[in-house]
ZANU-223850 format. One line per field, with one value per residue (C-alpha): residue in three letters; y, x, z; residue number from 1. Coordinates in nm, 3 decimals. Layout:
residu <- (ALA,...) $
north <- (Y,...) $
east <- (X,...) $
up <- (Z,...) $
num <- (NUM,...) $
REM end
This chain:
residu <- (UNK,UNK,UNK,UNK,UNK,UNK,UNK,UNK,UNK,UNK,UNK,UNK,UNK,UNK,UNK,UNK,UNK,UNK,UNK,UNK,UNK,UNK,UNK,UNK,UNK,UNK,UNK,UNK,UNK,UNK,UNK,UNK,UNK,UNK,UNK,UNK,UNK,UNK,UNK,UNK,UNK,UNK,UNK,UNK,UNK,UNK,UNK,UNK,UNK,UNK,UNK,UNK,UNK,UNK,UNK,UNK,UNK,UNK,UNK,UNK,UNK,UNK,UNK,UNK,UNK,UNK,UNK,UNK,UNK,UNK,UNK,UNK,UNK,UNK,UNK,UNK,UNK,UNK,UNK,UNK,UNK,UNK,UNK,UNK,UNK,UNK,UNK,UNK,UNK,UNK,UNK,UNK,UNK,UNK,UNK,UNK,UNK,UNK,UNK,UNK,UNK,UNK,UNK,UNK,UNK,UNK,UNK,UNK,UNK,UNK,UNK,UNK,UNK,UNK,UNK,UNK,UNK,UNK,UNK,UNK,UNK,UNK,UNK,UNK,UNK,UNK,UNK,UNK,UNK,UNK,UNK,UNK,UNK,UNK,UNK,UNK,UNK,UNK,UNK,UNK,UNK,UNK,UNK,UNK,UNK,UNK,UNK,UNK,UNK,UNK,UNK,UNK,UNK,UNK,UNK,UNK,UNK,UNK,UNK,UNK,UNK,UNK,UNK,UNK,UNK,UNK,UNK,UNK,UNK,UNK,UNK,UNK,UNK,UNK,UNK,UNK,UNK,UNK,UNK,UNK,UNK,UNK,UNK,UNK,UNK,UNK,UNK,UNK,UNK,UNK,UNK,UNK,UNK,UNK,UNK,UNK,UNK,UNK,UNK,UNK,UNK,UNK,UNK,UNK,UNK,UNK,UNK,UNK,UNK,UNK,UNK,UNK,UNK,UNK,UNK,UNK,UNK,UNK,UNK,UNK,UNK,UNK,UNK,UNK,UNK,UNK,UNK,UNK,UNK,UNK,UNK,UNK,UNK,UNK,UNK,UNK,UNK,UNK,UNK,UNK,UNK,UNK,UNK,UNK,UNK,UNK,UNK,UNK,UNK,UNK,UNK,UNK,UNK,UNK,UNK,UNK,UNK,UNK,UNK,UNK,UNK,UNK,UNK,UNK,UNK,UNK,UNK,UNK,UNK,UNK,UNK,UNK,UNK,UNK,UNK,UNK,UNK,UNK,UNK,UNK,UNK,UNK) $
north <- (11.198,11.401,11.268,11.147,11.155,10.832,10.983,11.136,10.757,10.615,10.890,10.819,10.401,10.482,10.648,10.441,10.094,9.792,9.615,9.331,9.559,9.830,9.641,9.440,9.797,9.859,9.559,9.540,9.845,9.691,9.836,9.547,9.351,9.507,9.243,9.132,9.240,9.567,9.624,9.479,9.746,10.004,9.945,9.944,10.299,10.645,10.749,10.497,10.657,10.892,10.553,10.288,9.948,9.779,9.418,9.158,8.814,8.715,8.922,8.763,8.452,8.481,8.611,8.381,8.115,8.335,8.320,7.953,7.837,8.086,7.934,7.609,7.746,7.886,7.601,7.395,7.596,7.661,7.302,7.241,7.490,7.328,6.983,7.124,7.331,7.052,6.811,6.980,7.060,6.724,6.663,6.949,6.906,6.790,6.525,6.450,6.356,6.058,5.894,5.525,5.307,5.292,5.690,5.705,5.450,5.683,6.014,5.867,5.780,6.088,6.271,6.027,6.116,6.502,6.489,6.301,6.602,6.847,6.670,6.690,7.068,7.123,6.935,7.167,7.496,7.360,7.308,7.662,7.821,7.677,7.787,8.118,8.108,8.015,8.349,8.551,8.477,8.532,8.866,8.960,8.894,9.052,9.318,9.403,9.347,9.652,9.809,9.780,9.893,10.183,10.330,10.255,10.459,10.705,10.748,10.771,11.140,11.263,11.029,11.104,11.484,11.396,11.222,11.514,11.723,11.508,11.481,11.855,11.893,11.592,11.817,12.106,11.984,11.833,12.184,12.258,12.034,12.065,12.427,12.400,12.156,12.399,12.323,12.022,11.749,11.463,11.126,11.038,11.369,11.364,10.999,11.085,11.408,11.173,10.925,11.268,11.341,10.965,10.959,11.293,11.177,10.833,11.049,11.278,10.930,10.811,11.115,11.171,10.745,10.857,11.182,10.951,10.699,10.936,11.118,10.875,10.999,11.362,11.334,11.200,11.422,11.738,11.563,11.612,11.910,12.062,11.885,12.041,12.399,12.368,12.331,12.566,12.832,12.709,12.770,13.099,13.143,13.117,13.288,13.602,13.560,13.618,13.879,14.068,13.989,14.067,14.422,14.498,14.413,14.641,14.916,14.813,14.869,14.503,14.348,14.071,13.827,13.788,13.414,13.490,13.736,13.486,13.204,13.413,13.541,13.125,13.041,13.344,13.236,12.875,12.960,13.160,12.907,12.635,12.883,12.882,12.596,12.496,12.791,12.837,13.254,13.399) $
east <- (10.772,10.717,10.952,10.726,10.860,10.856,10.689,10.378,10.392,10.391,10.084,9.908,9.921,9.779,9.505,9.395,9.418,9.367,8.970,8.826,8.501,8.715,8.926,8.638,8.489,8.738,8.726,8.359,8.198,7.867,7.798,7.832,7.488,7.349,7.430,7.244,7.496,7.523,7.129,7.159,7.430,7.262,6.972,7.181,7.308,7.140,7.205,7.262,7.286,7.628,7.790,7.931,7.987,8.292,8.338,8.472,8.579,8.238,8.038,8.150,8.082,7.707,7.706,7.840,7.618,7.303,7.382,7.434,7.107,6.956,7.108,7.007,6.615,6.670,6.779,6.503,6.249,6.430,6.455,6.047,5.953,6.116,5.991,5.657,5.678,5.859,5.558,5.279,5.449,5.491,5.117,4.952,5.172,5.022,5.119,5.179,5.562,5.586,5.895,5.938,6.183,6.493,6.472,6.477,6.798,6.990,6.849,6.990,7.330,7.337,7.245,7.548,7.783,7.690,7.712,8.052,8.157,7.991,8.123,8.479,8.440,8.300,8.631,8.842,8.677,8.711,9.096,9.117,8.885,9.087,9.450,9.302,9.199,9.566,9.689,9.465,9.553,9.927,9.870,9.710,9.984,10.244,9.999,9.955,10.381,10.412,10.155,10.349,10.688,10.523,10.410,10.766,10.905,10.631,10.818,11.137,11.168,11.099,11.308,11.600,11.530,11.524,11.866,12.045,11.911,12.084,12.387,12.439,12.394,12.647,12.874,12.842,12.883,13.184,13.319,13.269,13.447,13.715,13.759,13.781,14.075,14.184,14.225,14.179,14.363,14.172,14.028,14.309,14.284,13.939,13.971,14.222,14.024,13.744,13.942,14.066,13.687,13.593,13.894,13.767,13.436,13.596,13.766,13.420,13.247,13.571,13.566,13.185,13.183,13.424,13.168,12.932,13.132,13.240,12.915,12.765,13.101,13.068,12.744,12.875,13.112,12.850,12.671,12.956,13.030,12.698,12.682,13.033,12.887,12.581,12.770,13.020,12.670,12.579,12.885,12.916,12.570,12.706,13.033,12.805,12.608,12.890,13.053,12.707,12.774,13.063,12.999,12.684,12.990,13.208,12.963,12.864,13.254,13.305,13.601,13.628,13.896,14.139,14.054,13.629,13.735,14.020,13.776,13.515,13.784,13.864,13.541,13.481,13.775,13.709,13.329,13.487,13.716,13.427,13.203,13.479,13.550,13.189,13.091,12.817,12.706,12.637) $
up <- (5.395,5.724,6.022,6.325,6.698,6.880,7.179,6.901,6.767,7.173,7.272,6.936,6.998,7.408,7.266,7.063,7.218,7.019,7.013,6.804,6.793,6.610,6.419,6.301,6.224,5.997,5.803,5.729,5.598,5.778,6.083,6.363,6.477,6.809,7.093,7.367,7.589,7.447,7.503,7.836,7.948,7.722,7.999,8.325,8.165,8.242,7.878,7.619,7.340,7.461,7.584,7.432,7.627,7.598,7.527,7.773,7.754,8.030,7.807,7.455,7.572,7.686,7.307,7.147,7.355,7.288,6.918,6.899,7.079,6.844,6.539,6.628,6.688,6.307,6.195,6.304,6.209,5.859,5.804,5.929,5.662,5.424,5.486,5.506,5.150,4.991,5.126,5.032,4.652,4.601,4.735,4.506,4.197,3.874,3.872,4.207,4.315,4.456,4.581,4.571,4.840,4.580,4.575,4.953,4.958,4.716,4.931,5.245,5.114,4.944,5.268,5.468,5.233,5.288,5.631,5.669,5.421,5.657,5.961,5.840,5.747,6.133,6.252,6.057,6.117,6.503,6.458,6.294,6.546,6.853,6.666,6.606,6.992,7.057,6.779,7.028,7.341,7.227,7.007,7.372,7.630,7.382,7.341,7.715,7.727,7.413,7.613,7.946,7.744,7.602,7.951,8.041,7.725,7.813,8.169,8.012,7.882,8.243,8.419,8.171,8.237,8.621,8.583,8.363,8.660,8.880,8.711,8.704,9.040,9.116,8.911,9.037,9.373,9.258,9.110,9.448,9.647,9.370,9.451,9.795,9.785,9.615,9.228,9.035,9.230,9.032,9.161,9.430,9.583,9.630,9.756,9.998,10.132,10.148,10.358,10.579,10.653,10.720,10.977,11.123,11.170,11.333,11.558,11.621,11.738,11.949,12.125,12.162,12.302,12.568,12.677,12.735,12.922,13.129,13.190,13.549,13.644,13.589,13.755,14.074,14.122,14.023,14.251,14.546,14.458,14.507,14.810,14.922,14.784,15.008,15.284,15.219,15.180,15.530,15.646,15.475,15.632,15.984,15.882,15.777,16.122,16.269,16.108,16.193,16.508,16.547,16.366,16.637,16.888,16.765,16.711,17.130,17.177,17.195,17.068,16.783,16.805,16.454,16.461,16.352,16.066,15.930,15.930,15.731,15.472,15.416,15.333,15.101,14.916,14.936,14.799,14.450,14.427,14.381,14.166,13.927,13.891,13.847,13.629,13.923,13.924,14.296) $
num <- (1,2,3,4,5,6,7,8,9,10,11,12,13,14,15,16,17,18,19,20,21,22,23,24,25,26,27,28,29,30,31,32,33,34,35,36,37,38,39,40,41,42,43,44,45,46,47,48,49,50,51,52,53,54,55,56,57,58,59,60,61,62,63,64,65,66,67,68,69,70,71,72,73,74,75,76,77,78,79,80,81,82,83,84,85,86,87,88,89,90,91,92,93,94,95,96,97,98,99,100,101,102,103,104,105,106,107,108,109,110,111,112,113,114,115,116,117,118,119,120,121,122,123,124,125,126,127,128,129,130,131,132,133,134,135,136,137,138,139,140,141,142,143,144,145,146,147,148,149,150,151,152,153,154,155,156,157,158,159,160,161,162,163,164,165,166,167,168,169,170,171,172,173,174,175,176,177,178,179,180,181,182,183,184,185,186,187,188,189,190,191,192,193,194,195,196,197,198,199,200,201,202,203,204,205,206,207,208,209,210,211,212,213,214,215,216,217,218,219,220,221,222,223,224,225,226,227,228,229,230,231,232,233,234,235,236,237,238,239,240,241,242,243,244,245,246,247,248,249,250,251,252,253,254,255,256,257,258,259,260,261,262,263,264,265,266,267,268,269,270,271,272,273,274,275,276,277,278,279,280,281,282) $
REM end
């Protein structure tokens, strides 16, 4: 006997989901009566005769209404005809029947004793019909649970797959990190290189808390220092002013006192110094 996969098994029970049309199909070699229901959505339908409608519990109800008032109309009119032939036999037979009161007595107990039969067979087929209702309704909810658990196993071969990927990649990473501690140091090394990179990064956040504490203070004192730069420029400014001055003097054959080029030479220095310090170009 020829092994079958359980995912072939799985695919072949999705598509071919379970219905009491095709079940009852397969039972009966009769091909099922047309319904009302079916010729009403056969109508709604552009092409009826490429579609087939499928059954719903609204649907099989309406049915199964339809069918009884109709059974009741048959049975009317099947009993009127027989009244009717059974009257007018008796009336045209040679002899004619003719039934006295003592036969009607007997008839009528007869008929009571046939109907308490009947009546009894109505309450049973009602106590089978309302445990086969019960059956139903719990073949369905464990059907729709197998059907839930077989989409489930139908996710499982790619989510396994996924995983195996996964764990793989976890091990090669972890070849990795083995090899860069430089040999197989086992679970405690790796634990304490983890705990070396988690103090590290505690370290990283002390130190990057403390920049930003101290950043409004850094900013004040940019703040004064530009201020002290701008007016060391000014006075460069003038310093330069005078040195021009001081250069048309000499060129008049003026003379420039030591005290005007010292002062300039100070706040040359003075401006490198700051630029420096500040990593400000000229």
């Amino acid at each position: 006997m020829a092994s079958t996969s359980p995912q072939t098994i799985l695919s072949d029970l999705q598509s071919h989901p379970l219905s009491i049309i095709r079940l009852s199909e397969s039972i009966s070699s009769n091909p099922p009566p047309h319904r009302t229901s079916d010729i009403s959505t056969a109508n709604n339908n552009e092409d009826p005769s490429t579609t087939t409608p499928q059954p719903t519990p609204t649907s099989l109800t309406a049915d199964l209404s339809h069918y009884r008032d109709l059974f009741s109309k048959l049975r009317f009119s099947y009993l009127e005809q027989v009244t009717k032939e059974k009257f007018l036999r008796a009336i045209v037979g040679d002899p004619p029947l003719i039934v006295d009161a003592a036969e009607n007595v007997a008839l009528e107990t007869q008929l009571a004793d046939i109907k308490a039969v009947l009546k009894l067979q109505k309450t049973d087929v009602a106590a089978l019909v309302e445990e086969l209702g019960v059956k139903g309704r719990e073949l369905v909810g464990r059907y729709e649970a197998l059907w839930v658990q077989g989409e489930v196993l139908g996710r499982l071969p790619r989510e396994m797959a996924a995983l195996r990927e996964t764990v793989e990649g976890l091990r090669a990473g972890n070849e990795v990190l083995v090899g860069e501690l430089g040999g197989d140091v086992g679970v405690e090394g790796v634990r304490e290189a983890v705990r070396g990179l988690e103090g590290e990064r505690e370290e990283v956040e002390r130190r990057v808390i403390r920049l930003r504490r101290e950043i409004p203070g850094r900013g004040r004192e940019v703040e004064r220092l530009e201020g002290e730069i701008k007016g060391l420029e000014r006075e460069r400014e003038r310093a330069v002013e005078g040195a021009r001055e001081a250069v048309r003097r000499r060129e008049r054959g003026g003379v420039v006192g030591d005290e005007l080029e010292m002062r300039g030479r100070w706040l040359s220095g003075c401006e490198e110094g700051l630029r420096g310090l500040l990593g400000v170009e000229a």
